[in-house]
C-alpha positions in Angstrom: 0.0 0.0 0.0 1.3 3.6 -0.5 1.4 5.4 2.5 -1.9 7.4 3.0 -3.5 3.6 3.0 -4.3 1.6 6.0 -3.6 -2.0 6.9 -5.2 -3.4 9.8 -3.8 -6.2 11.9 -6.2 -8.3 10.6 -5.2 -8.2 6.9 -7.7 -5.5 5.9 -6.5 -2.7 4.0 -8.1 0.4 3.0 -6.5 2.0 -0.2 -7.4 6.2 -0.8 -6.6 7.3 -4.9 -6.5 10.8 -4.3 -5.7 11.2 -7.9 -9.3 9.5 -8.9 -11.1 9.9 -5.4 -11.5 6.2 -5.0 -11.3 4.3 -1.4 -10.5 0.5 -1.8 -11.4 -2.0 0.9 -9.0 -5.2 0.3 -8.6 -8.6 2.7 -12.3 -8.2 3.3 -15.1 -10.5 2.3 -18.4 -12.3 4.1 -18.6 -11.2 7.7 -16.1 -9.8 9.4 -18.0 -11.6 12.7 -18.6 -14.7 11.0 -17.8 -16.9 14.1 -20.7 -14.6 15.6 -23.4 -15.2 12.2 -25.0 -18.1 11.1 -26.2 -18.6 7.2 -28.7 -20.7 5.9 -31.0 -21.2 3.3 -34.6 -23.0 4.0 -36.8 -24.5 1.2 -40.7 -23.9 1.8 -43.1 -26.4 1.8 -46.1 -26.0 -0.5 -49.6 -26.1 1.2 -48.9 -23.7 4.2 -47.8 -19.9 5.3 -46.4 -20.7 8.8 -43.0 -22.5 9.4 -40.9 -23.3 12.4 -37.3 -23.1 11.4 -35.1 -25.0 13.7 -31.3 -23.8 13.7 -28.5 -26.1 12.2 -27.5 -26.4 16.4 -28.6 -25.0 19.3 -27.4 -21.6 20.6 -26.1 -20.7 24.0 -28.5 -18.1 24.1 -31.2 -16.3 22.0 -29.9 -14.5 19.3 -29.5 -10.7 18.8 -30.9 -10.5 15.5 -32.6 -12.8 12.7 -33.1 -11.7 8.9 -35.3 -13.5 6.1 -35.1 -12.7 3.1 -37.0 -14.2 0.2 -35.8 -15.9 -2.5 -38.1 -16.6 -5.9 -35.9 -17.8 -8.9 -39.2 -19.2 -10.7 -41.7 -16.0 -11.3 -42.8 -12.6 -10.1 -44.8 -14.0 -6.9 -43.3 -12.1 -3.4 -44.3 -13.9 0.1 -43.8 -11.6 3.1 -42.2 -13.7 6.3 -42.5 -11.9 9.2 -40.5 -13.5 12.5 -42.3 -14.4 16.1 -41.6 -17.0 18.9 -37.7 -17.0 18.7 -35.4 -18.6 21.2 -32.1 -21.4 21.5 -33.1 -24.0 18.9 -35.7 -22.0 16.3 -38.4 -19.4 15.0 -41.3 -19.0 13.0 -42.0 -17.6 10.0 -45.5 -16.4 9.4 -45.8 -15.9 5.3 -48.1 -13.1 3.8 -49.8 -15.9 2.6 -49.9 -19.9 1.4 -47.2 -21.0 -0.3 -48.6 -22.2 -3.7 -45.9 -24.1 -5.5 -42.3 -25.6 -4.6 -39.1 -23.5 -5.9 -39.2 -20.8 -3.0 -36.4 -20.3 -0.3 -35.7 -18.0 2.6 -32.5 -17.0 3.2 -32.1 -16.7 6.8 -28.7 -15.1 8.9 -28.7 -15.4 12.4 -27.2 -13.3 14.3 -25.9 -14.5 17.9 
């Protein structure tokens, strides 16, 4: 790096182009608290609009934060999931409404 760049201990680097006004962010990718984040993905089920999603292990504790995010790959349809009932080993997802054909995911990160 020249030197008005950073490099942290960790092997991230932020690069500043004054030339060009660019800042470049190197060494970093995916979660920097990945040993604190768990990813998934979860299939759902045709025939219903609730779901209990049980985590790949149980946690020491309930987690600080839980995201679901949608995933359609097939056509223009959009479910809602909204989040309730969470603790060590799961949650549920409530869906905007019944799922109607096989194809949709949620992609769910866990944050603990």
């Amino acid at each position: 790096f020249p030197s008005n760049d950073i490099k942290g201990s960790l092997g991230i680097g932020i690069g500043v182009d004054t030339g060009t006004n660019t800042i470049t962010i190197s060494g970093a990718s995916g979660y920097f608290e990945s040993e604190n984040t768990i990813g998934f993905s979860y299939s759902l089920p045709i025939g219903n609009d609730t779901f209990y999603i049980q985590y790949p292990y149980i946690l020491s504790s309930n987690p600080r934060s839980i995201s679901c995010i949608f995933q359609n790959q097939l056509n223009n349809m959009i479910y809602y999931p909204s989040i309730s009932n969470i603790d060590k080993t799961g949650f549920y997802v409530n869906l905007s409404d019944v799922v109607s054909e096989n194809g949709y995911y949620l992609n769910i990160n866990i944050k603990k």
